[in-house]
N, C-alpha and C positions, 0 to 999 in steps of 0.2 A: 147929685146931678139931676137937672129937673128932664121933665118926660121930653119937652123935645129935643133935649139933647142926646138922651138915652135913644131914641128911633131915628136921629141921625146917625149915631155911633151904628146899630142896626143895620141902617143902609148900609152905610159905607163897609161894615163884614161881612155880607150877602154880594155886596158887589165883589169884593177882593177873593171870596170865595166863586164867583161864578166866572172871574177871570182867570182865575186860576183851575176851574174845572175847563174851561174852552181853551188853554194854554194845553194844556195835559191831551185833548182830545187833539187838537190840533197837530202837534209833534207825534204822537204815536206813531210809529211806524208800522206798518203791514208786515208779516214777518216776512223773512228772507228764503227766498224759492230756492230750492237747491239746485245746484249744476249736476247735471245728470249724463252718466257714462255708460253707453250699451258696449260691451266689452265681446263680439263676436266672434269666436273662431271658426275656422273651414275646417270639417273630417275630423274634429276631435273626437274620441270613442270614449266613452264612460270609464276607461281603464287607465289612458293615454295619461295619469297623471298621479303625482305624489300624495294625493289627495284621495282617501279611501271615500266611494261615495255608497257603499256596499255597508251592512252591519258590520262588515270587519274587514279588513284590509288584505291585498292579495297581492300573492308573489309578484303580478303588474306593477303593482304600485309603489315597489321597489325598487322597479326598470327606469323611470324618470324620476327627475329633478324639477321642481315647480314648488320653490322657495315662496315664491310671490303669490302661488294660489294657495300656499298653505296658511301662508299671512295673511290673505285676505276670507279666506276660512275663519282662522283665527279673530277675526275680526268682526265680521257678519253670519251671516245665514247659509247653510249648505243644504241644498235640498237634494232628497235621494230618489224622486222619481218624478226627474223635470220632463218634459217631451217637447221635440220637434218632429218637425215631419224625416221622411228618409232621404230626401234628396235637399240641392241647395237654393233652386230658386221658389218653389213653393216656403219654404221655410221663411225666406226673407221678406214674399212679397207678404204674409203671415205677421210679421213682424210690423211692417209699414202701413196696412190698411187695418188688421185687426178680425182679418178672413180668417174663415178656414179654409183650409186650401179646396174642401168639394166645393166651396160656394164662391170664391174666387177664380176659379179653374186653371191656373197657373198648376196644372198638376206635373208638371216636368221641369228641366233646367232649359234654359232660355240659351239662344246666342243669335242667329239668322233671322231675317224677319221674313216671317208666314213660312217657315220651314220648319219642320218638325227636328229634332238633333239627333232622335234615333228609328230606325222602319219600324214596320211592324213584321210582329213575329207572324209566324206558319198557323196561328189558330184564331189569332185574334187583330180586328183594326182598329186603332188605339179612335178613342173620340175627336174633333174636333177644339181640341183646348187652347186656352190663351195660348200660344204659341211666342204671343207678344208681349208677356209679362204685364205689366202694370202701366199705367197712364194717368198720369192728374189732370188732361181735359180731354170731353169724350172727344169720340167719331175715329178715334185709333183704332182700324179692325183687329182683332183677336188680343185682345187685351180688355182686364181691367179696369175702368175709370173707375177711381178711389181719391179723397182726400185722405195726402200722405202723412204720418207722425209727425214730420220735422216738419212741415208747413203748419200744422195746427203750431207745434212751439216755436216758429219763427212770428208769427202772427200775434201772439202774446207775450214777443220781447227776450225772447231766446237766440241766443249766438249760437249758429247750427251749423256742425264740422261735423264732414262728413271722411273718413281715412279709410283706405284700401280697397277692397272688391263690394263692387255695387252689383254688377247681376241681376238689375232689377227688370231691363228693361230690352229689349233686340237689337241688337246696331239698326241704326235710322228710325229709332222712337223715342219719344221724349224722354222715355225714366233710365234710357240709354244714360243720361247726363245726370250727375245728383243734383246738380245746380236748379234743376226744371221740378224739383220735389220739395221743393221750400231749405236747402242747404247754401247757407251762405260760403260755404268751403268746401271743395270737391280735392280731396289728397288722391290718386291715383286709382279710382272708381271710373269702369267704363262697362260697357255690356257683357265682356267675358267673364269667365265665373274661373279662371285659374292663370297664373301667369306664364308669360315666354318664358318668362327665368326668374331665378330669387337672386339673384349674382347683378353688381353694380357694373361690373368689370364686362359685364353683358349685356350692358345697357337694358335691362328686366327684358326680353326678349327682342327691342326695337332694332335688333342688330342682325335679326335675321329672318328674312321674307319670307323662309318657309313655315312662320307661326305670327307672322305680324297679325293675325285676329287676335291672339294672346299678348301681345306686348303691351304692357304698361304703361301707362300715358301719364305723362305731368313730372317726369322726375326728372328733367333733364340733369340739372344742379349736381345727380349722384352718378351721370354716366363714366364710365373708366374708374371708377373708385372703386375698391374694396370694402365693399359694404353690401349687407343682405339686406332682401327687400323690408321685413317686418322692423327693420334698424332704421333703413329712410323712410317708412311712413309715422311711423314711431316720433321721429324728431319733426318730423311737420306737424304731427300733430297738436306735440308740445306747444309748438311756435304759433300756431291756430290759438289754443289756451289762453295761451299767454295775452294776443290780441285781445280776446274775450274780458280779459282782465282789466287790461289796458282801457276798453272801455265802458269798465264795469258795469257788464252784462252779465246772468245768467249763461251758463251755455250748457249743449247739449252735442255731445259727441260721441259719434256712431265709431268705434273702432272697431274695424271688418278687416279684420286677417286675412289675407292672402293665404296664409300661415296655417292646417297642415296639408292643404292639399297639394296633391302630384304637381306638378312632378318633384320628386323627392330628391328636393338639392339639398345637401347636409352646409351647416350653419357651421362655419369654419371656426368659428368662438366658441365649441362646444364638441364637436365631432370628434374631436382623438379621443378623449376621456371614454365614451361609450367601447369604441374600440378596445380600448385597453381593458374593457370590463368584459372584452370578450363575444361583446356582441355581433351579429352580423352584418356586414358592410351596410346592405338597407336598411336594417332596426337603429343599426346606430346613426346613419344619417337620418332617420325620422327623429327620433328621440333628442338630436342637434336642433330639430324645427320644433319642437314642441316647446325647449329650455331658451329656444329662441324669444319664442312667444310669449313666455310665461316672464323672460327682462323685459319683454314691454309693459307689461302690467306692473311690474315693478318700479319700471321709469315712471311712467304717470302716474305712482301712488306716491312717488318719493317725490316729482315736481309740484302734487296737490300741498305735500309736507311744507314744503319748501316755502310755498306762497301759501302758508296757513290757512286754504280753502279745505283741508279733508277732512273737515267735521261739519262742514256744508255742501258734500258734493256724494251721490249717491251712485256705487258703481257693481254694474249688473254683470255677471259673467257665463256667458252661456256660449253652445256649439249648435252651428247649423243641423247635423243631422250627426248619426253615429260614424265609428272607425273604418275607412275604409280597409276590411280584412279579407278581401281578393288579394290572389297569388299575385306578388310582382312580377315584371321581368325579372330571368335566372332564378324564378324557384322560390324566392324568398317572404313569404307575409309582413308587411313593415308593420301592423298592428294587430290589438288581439284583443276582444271584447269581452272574452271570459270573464265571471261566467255566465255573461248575455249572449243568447245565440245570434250568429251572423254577424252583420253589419249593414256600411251605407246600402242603401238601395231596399232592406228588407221591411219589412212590416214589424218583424219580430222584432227583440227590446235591442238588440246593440247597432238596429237601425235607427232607432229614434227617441232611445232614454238619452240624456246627456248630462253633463257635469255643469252643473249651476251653482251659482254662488252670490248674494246681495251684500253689499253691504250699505246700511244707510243708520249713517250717526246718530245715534237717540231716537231710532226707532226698534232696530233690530237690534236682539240679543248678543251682545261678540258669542264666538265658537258657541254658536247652536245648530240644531238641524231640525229641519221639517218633513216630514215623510208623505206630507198631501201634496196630491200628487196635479199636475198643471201642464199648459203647452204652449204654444210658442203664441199662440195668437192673444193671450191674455198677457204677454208684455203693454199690444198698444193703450189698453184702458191702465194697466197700472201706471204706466209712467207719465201718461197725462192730471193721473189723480196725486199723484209724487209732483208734479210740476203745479199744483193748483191750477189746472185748466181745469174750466168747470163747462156745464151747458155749451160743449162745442157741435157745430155740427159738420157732419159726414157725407158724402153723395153715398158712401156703399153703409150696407147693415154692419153692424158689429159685433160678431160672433166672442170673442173674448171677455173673458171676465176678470175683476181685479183682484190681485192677487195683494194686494197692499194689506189687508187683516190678519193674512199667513205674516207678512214680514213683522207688523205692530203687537199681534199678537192679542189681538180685540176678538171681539165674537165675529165668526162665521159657521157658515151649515159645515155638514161633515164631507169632506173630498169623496166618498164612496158613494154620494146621493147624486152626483153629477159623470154623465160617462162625456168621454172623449173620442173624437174621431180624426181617421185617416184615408185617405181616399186616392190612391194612385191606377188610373186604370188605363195606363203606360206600359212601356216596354224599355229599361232602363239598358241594359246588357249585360254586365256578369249574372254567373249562375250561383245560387246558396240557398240555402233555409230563407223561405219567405219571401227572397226577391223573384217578385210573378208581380201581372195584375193583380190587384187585390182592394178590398173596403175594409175598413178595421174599426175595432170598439172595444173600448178598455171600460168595463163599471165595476167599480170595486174592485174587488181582489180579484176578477174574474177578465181576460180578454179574448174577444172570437177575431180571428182573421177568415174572410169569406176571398176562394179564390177564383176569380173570374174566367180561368180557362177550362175548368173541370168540375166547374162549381162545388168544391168538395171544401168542406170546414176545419179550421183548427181551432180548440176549444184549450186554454191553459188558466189553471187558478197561478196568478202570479206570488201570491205569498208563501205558496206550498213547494212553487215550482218557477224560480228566476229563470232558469235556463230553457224555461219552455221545450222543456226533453218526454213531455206525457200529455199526448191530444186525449181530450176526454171530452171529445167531442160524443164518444157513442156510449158511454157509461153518462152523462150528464145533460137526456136528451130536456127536458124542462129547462135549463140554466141557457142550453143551445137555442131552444126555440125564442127566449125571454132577451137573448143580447142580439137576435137575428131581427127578431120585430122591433130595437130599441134602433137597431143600427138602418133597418129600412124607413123608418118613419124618420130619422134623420137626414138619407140618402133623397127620400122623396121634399122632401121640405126644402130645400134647398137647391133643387134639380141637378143633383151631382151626372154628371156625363157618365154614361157607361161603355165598356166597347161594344164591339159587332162583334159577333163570333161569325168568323167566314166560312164556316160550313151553311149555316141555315141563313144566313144574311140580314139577322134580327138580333136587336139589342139583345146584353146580356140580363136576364132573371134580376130583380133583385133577390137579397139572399129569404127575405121571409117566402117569399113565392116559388122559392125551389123547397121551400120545408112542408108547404102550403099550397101545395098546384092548384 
């Protein structure tokens, strides 16, 4: 073959190869964003579940059934020292903005707008707090303005479903509506933070005026039917899904349980069995709303099977805050946080450890567990880095951190070098271990609760002592003085509200300056 025919031949395989390298770049596809499932429940207590979250398993965890969270245990990630706050609308709006709750100041539960939901006590006047939950455009007084979770992922092509209790926002403000927070689907989400009723045959409370602030909006379709409420938000949600599917979108669904707060209707699919185990009328109807909850998780793992989306779709399973284990009406405790001292409303851990669980396909380990420990507010950055949202911006800061190198299993610093905080300086109402005003700080194995009516301290090493049954507050004056100045210089950074103490009519101390006058 003479040379020019050889550096035609030439040509013509540089060319065939460079179309076929611009072929190849061209088709590649961007990978596939997963669909992502925040999986909420109300009052579940760290015990509330068949799922030991403890080094070993307890007589509780015997009392329920939760099939579905053992499976998705089995499946993903269980971490044993997750935290939310102790009540339910700081936790949420936590959740949505990526606050912490001192620096959000949603430090209580919402319902009224510019009315506080409980007085203040005999010693102390609670601060001036968001009263109005959250808002996605300012000049809303006492609220908030934050760009929400679901707007940033409806903004980059996400189908956003939104199912059950919203609480985000006070009747007559915007985040009252999930619709106004970037949700293209609103299932029965409105400002109250518990239902009129779980019962279909009760039209969820719209049947009776003396709680129409709690009745449940949007279900008409299940009024007069026998059906519980976590059963019709449950199949809307599906149906939302399925939309999503339909037009092969990404989506992103918030499933917010109604599910186990008061009032405690027992789930007619479940309630005899507990009885017959001997339980008492109230344990057994709670333990009906927990196996309630836990077939919805099982519904939407079985319809991801179904539509062979479950190895693309990444589902988070968490509790607003701990067990509610205040006395019920007639005597009875429906929950029991052993052996976490207390519950909702406390500082202490069975206020605000909770039962988490991740699963995300070919990232996370199936049945593993993680012992670093995390809070509510570091969901909003992980699940935007889980969504590849990248360089988004925010009108509020963003306290949370990603917790995505716990699930992959990559390098990160160590959980003991970073402490956490909690800031309620509220008058909630039941009485127990820990629920008072109070500011809290957990670093390392070590947490101080500072309490604002008597400024007096409680100092517990968590690893020695879960039940926080030994203040060593005055045997461990160096570790007191070192989480007191970790916890004021966080207090002040952020300008957490403090109360009045109505005796001298002056804010209260922070805690380094009563160790420190």
């Amino acid at each position: 073959m003479d040379p020019e025919s050889d550096r035609a031949q030439m040509k013509w395989f540089q060319s065939l190869i460079l179309i076929v390298l611009l072929t190849c770049s061209c088709t590649q596809k961007e990978p596939e964003r997963p669909n992502i499932i925040v999986f909420l429940v109300d009052d579940m207590g760290w015990q509330d579940t068949s799922v030991p979250f403890w080094d070993k398993p307890t007589p509780f965890n015997s009392l329920y059934q939760t099939p579905n969270m053992e499976r998705l245990a089995a499946e993903g990630m269980k971490f044993t020292q997750a935290y939310a706050t102790s009540v339910c609308s700081p936790t949420r709006i936590s959740l949505m903005t990526g606050m912490n709750a001192a620096h959000h100041r949603v430090t209580n539960w919402t319902l009224r707008k510019d009315q506080q939901p409980v007085a203040d006590d005999d010693l102390l006047a609670q601060p001036a707090w968001n009263v109005n939950g959250m808002s996605p455009v300012p000049g809303i007084a006492n609220t908030i303005h934050a760009t929400p979770l679901p707007q940033l992922l409806h903004d980059t092509g996400y189908f956003t479903i939104h199912s059950g209790k919203a609480h985000l926002g006070a009747i007559g403000t915007p985040a009252a509506n999930p619709l106004n927070l970037g949700f293209d689907i609103n299932i029965a989400g409105h400002a109250a933070g518990a239902p009129g009723s779980y019962y279909g045959t009760e039209a969820f409370g719209n049947n009776d005026p003396n709680r129409s602030v709690w009745a449940v909006p949007g279900l008409e379709k299940y009024h007069g039917k026998d059906i519980y409420l976590s059963e019709a938000i449950t199949l809307e949600a599906v149906e939302a899904m399925q939309k999503a599917i339909d037009q092969d979108q990404p989506f992103f669904l918030y499933m917010a349980h109604y599910a186990v707060h008061t009032p405690i209707q027992g789930d007619d699919r479940f309630v005899q069995k507990y009885l017959d185990q001997g339980m008492l009328p109230t344990e057994a109807r709670y333990a009906s709303m927990v196996e309630g909850m836990d077939k919805s998780l099982g519904d939407i793992m079985t319809f991801l099977d179904a539509r062979g989306i479950d190895e693309n779709t990444v589902i988070l399973f968490m509790s607003d805050n701990g067990g509610l284990s205040a006395v019920a009406r007639g005597g009875e405790k429906h929950t029991h946080n052993k052996p976490l001292s207390s519950g909702k409303g406390s500082a202490h851990e069975g206020g605000i450890r909770e039962p988490m669980i991740v699963k995300w396909p070919g990232k996370t380990m199936p049945n593993s567990s993680a012992e670093d420990y995390l809070i509510i507010e570091d969901f909003f950055p992980s699940i935007l880095e889980m969504a590849s949202v990248k360089d988004y911006q925010t009108v509020q800061p963003v306290d949370g951190q990603s917790f995505v190198s716990i699930l992959t299993g990559t390098e990160r610093a160590s959980y003991k070098e970073r402490p956490l905080f909690w800031h309620y300086p509220n008058r909630w109402g039941p009485k127990g271990p820990g629920i008072a005003s109070t500011s809290t700080v957990r670093l390392g194995d070590w947490k101080l609760i500072y309490y604002h009516a008597d400024r007096s301290f409680e100092l517990f090493n968590l690893t020695e002592d879960i039940g926080e049954t030994t203040n060593r507050a005055v045997d461990e004056p160096e570790k007191l003085k070192e989480l007191a100045s970790v916890l004021t210089q966080h207090l002040k950074e952020v300008q957490a509200q403090m109360p009045t103490d109505k005796a001298t009519g002056k804010l209260v101390e922070y805690p380094l300056e009563i160790l420190q006058p």
